[in-house]
N, C-alpha and C positions, 0 to 999 in steps of 0.2 A: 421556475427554479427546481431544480434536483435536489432529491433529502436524499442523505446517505448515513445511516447508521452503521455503526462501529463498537464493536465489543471492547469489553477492556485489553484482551488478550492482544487484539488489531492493534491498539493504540499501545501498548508495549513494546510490541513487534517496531511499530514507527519509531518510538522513543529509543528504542537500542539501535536501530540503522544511523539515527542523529547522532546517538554518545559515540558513535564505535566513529562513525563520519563527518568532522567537524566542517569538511568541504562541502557538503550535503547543505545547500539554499531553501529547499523545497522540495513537494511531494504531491503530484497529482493522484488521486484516486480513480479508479475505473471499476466499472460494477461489471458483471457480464452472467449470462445464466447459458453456459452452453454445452453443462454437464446434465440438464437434470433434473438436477441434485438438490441443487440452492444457489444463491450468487457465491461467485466469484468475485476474489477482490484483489485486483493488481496496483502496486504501487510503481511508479514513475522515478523514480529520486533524479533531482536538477542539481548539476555544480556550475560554477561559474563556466568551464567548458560547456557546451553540448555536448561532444564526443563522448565524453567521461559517464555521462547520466546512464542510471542501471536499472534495471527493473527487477521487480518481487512479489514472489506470491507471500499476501497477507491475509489469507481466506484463514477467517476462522471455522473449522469443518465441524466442531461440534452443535453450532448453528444448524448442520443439516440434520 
């Protein structure tokens, strides 16, 4: 299993994608280190389309 921690600032960030998108089903996370820097954290968002699903950087950068 994969641990992924998440700041509060990340978990905000998701909380206002869902209020602002009530189409918005879900939300994969992906980690990635290919700054660097520190991870990177991309979110996914799923609507009932495919088509429609959007991505977003939710990197919190003061982590780095």
């Amino acid at each position: 299993m994969t641990e992924l921690s998440l700041t509060r600032e990340q978990v905000q960030k998701l909380a206002t994608f869902f209020a602002l998108d009530l189409s918005i089903h879900g939300v994969t996370i992906r980690e990635s280190h290919e700054t660097g820097i520190g991870a990177s954290h991309r979110g996914t968002f799923h609507k009932a389309q495919p088509a429609r699903d959007f991505e977003a950087d939710i990197t919190d950068v003061t982590n780095w």
